[in-house]
ROLO-718735 format. One record per residue (C-alpha): residue in one letter; y, x, z. Coordinates in steps of 0.5 Angstrom, whole numbers, plus 500, padded with zeros to 3 digits. Layout:
BEGIN
("a" (Y X Z)) ...
//
This chain:
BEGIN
("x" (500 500 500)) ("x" (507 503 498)) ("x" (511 500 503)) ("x" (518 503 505)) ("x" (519 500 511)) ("x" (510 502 512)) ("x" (513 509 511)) ("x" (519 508 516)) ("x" (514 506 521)) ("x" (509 512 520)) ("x" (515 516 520)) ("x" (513 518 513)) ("x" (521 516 511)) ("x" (527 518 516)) ("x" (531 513 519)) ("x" (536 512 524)) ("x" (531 508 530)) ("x" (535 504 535)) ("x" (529 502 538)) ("x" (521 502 538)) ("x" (515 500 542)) ("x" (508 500 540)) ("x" (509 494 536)) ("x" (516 493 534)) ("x" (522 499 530)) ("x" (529 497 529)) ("x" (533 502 525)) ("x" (540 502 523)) ("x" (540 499 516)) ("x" (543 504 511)) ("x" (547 499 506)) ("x" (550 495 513)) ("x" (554 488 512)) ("x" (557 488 519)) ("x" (559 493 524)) ("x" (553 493 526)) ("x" (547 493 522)) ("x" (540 493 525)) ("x" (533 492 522)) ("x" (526 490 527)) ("x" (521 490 523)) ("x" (514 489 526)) ("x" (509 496 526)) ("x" (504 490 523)) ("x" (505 489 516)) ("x" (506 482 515)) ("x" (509 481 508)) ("x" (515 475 509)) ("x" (515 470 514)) ("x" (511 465 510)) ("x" (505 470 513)) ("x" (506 469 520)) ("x" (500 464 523)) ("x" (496 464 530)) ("x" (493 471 528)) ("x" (500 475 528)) ("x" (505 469 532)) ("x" (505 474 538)) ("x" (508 479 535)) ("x" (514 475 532)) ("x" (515 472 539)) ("x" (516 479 542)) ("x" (519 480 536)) ("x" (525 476 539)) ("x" (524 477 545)) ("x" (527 484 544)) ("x" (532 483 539)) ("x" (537 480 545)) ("x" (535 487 549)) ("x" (538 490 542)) ("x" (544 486 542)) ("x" (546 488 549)) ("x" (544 496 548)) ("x" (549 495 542)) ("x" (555 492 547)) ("x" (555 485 541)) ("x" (558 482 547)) ("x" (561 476 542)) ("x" (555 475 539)) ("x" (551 476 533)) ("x" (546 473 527)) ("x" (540 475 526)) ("x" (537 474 519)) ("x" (531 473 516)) ("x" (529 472 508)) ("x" (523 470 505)) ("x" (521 472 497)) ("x" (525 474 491)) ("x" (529 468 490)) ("x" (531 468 498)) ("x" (533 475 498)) ("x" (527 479 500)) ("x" (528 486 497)) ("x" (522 489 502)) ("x" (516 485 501)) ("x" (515 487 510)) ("x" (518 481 515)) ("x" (525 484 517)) ("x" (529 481 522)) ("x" (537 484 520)) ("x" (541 482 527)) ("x" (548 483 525)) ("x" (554 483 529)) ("x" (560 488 532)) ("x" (565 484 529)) ("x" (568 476 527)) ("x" (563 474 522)) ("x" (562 470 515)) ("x" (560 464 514)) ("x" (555 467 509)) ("x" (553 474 508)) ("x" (549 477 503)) ("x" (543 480 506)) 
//
């Protein structure tokens, strides 16, 4: 599998990590939208959302209990966004679950993650 969030996770592709367990990375987005741009990706390869089901659920939910954990690390006091997108037509351009938290600033109403 010729994944770049696989190659990041391995270590295989450097990145600027701001959190990591034995399930979860998060790294700055190297193309950010806002301030602060932070990508969680789960270490599981799980293609996009569609893909979550009893067997990976448990990851997600960890998933989103870290990303407030982040946030705070990151001082977003006044709030932030988490995103995620799903296929080519919905924005997708890593075929891996990512969740964009993004914050550090008023946001948009649309952004174009």
């Amino acid at each position: 599998m010729d994944c770049v969030f696989c190659g990041i996770i391995r270590g295989d592709i450097p990145s600027k990590k701001v959190y990591e367990d034995d399930t979860v990375l998060a790294f700055r987005d190297i193309n950010p939208e806002a301030p602060v741009h932070i990508l969680v990706v789960p270490k599981d390869h799980i293609a996009s959302a569609d893909m979550i089901d009893t067997t990976n659920s448990e990851i997600i939910a960890h998933i989103f209990e870290v990303i407030p954990q982040i946030a705070k690390d990151e001082d977003l006091t006044g709030g932030y966004r988490v995103i995620t997108n799903v296929g080519p037509d919905g924005g997708q351009s890593v075929p891996h679950l990512h969740f964009h938290i993004l914050g550090g600033a008023k946001l948009p109403i649309h952004m174009g993650v």
